[in-house]
Each structure stands twice: as C-alpha cells, then as structure tokens.
C-alpha positions as MATLAB code, in Angstrom:
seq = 'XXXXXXXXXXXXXXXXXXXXXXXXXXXXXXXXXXXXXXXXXXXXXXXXXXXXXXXXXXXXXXXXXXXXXXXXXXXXXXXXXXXXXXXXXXXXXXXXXXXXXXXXXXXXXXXXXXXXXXXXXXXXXXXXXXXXXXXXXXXXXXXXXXXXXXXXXXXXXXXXXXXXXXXXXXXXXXXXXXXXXXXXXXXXXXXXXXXXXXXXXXXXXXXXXXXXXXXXXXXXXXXXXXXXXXXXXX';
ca = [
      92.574   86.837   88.825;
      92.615   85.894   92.414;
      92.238   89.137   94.265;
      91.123   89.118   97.869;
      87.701   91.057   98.913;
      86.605   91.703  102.068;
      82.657   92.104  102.726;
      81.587   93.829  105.844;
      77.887   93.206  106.026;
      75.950   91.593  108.912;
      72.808   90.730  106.783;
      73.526   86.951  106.019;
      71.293   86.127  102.748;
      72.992   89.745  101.205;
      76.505   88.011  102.294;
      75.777   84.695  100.562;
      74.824   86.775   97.594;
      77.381   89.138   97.346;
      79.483   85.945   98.327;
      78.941   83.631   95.421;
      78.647   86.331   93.035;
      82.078   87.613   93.845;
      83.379   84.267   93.720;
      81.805   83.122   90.611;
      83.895   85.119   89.128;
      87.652   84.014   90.564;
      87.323   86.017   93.630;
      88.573   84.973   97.125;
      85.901   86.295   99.432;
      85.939   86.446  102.997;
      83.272   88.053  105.219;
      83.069   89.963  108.589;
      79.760   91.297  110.260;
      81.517   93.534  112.300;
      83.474   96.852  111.251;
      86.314   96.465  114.448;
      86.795   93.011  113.276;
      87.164   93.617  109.712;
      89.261   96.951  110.816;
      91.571   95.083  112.477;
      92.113   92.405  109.139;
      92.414   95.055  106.966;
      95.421   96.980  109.272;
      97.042   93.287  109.094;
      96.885   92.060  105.854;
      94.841   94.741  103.709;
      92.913   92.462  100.284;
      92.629   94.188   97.364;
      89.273   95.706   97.876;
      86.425   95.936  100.472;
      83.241   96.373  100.870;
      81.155   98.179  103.521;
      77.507   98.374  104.659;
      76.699  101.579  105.723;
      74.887  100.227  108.920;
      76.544   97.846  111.108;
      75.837   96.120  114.413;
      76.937   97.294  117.293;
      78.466   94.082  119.375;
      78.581   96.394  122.690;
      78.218   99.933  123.622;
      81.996  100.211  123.469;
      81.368   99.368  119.372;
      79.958  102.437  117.844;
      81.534  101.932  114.449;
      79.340  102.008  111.278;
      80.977  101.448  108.053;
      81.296  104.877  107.329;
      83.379  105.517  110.229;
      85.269  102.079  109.489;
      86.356  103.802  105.906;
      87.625  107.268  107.379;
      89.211  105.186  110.130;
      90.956  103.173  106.797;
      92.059  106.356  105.119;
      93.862  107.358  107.708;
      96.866  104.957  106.798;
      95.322  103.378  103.363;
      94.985  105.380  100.685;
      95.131  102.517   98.026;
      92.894  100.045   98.527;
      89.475  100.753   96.647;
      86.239  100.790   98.747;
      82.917  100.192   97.725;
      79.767  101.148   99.947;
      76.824   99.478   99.562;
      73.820  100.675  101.282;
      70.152  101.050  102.053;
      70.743  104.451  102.232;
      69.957  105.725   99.266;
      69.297  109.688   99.388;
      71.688  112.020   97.363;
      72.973  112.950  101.037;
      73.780  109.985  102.215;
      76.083  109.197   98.911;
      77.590  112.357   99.006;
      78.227  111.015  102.719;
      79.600  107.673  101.718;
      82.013  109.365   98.893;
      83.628  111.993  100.924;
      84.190  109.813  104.088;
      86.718  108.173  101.622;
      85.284  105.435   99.526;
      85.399  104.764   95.739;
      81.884  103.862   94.649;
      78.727  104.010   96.668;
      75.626  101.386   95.564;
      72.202  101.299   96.796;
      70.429   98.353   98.032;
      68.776   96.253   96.321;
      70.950   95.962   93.919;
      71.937   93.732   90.602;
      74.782   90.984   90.965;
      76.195   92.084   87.640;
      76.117   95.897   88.127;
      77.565   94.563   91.285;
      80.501   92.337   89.835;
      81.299   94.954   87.295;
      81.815   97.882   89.530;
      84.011   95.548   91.438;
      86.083   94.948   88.496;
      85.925   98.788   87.140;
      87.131   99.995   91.045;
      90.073   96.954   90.729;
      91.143   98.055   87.056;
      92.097  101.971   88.551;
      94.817  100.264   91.003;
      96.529   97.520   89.581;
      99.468   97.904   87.597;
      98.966   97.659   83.424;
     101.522   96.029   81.200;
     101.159   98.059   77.956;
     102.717   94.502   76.042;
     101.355   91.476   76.609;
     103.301   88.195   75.034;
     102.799   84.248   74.515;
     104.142   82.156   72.472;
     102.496   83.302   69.615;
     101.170   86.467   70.363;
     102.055   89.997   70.867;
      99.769   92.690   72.091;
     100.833   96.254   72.544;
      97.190   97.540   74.483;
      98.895  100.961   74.007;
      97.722  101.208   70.529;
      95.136   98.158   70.286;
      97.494   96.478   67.784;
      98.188   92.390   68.099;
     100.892   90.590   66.397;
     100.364   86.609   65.374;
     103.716   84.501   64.529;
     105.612   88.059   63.917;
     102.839   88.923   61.898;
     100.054   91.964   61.841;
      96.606   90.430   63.014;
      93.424   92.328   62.024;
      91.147   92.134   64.154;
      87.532   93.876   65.032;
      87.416   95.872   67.959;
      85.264   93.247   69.763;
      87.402   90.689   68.530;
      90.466   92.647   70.387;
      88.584   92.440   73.647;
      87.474   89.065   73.770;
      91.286   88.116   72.875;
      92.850   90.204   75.378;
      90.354   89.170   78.262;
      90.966   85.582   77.454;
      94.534   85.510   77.461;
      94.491   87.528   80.799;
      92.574   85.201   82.555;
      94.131   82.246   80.902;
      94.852   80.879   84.246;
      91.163   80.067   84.310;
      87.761   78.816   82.443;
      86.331   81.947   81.781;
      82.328   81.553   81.826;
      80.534   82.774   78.693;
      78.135   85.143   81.006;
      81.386   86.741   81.895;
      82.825   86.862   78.933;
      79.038   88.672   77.582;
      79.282   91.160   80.950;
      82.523   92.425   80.284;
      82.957   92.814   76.139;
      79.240   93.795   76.084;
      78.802   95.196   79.403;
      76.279   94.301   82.153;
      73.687   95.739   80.752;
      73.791   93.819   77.158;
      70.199   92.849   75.773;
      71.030   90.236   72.973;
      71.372   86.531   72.506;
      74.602   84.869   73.186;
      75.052   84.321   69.868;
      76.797   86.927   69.391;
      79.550   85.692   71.132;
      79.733   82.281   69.748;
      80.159   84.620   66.163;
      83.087   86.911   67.721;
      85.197   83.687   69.171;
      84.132   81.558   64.864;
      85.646   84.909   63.447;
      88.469   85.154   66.066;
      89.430   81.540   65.732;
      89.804   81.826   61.884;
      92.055   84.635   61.932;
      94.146   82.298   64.551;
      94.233   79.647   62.492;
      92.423   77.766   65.336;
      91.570   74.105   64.173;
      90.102   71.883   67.059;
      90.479   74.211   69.816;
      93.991   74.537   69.069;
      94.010   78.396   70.639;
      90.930   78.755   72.616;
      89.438   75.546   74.054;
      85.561   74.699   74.586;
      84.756   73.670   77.954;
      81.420   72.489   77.182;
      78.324   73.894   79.483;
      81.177   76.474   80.774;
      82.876   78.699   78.730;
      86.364   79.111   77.133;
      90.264   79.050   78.067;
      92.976   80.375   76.170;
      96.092   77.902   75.813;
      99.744   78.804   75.451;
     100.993   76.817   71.944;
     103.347   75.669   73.596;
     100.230   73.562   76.617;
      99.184   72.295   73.358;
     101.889   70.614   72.080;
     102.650   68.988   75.413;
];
C-alpha cells in the first residue's frame, strides 16, 4: 500500500488519532497544523490524499487561510488528488460548503477511526489505476468478471472467498491485520464474531490446496500474508 496522506489539523490528540489509525493500516502519514504550510507541500510534492480541518489557526494576521480556502486554493492546479474534510462543522450548510469548495468527502467530528480508515480507502480506490488481471505464480484473476484461475485451472470460489483472496494478494507486500481484513470484506460496520473469518480463510485454504500455510501464512496475534509459491520454495 504505501500511499502518502497529508493531515492538516492543529488539534494534537485528533492528529495522534487520525495519525496511528492511518498508519495502522500501511499509511505514511505526515502532519501540518497550518494550511500555508501544508499548501506549500502539497504544490511541491502533492501525497496521494489529504485531509483538512475546516478551522485552522491563524499563525499571523497575514494567515487568513482556513481549510476550506486551502482546498479551492488546491483546485486551482490539482484536480486529482482526493480531499477529505473533516470538521466540527456539522450543519447541512456547512457540508454543502466543504463539497463545492472542491473536496471529495466531508466527515463530522467526532468521528469513528474505522468509518474514518474506510472512507480513506473508498476516496483512494476512485484514483488509482486498476489492473483488470492480476497474476502469481499460481494464480490468475481477471476482477473484470470475478473469475480466478489456480495452476491453469477454474477455481470456485464464494463471493467472500473472492474478496478475501484478492485483498490478500494485493497487499501481499504486507501482514494484513485480521481487523482489517473484517473492515474491508465485511465493512466497518460488521456486527459478528471473527469467526467468520477464520471459516472464509479454512474454506479458502482447501480449495488452494493450502497445507501448513503453504499459500496464506499465520502470523500469530496479527493476521495473515499471502506468499508467492515460488517465497515458499526458497
């Protein structure tokens, strides 16, 4: 994963929040309490997504920009980079506000890490490029049409089964964390034991032919990874 975030926010508990949230799941984070500051970054070296408190300090009465002007003052010459807007304001107004001056999303404080993490995610899906094929050295997936090939050979799989598979071997760079895994295949706002994950990966590791973590590896107390055949036999 990897992508860079920017988090304009002067409030320091909400930035170690929104901080180790972000970076729990393989974000790199950096922060800014100032909109000029964080203006100036962006213009430079723009991440892959921001985010913007509505209401910003003013470091002298030459500063006068909020976070709403700091977005317009971004779409001027960035287009592309998604912009989220998190804010105490929370009237129908002020989002209307927050949308039209050019951001993506606009989320009210307080607010839930998850529903945080996963809008985050949703606003990074619209602008990064999708490979319709995915291969390994076993596998083929065509997310076109949701079908997966194992050895040269049709897999059948559940549709759940298909998600967990293709998020693992996306992020197979990584230990992905079973909360993670639960957030995204069952969304944020999943009621339900964890169980049912530990069923989905039994069944999915059958139909792989997965003895002893052969496929996807157990990090205990963590989560999973997916591993290349070829890692294994190394």
């Amino acid at each position: 994963m990897n992508e860079r975030i920017f988090v304009i926010e002067d409030d320091e508990n909400i930035q170690e929040i929104v901080k180790l949230s972000l970076e729990s799941n393989g974000y790199q984070v950096t922060l800014f309490d100032n909109a000029i500051v964080a203006l100036t970054a962006i213009n430079e070296d723009a991440p892959d997504l921001s985010i913007f408190d509505v209401m910003l300090p003013q470091m002298d009465e030459m500063d006068e920009m909020d976070g709403i002007t700091a977005v317009k003052k971004i779409r001027e010459t960035n287009t592309r980079m998604p912009i989220l807007i998190l804010s105490a304001k929370d009237s129908e107004l002020d989002k209307i506000h927050g949308l039209d001056s050019g951001s993506d999303d606009y989320m009210t404080k307080p607010f839930g890490v998850l529903e945080l993490c996963a809008r985050v995610r949703t606003l990074l899906r619209r602008v990064q490029p999708q490979s319709k094929v995915i291969k390994t050295a076993t596998l083929l997936i065509d997310k076109s049409t949701h079908t997966v090939e194992f050895n040269h050979e049709p897999l059948e799989l559940t549709h759940k089964e298909y998600q967990l598979l293709l998020y693992l071997i996306e992020n197979k760079e990584r230990v992905v964390e079973r909360d993670e895994l639960l957030n995204n295949i069952w969304g944020y706002d999943f009621i339900g034991e964890s169980r049912a994950l530990d069923v989905h990966i039994r069944s999915l590791r059958k139909k792989l032919n997965d003895d002893g973590d052969k496929y996807i590896k157990t990090i205990r107390s963590v989560g999973y990874r997916f591993i290349e055949k070829d890692e294994v036999n190394d």
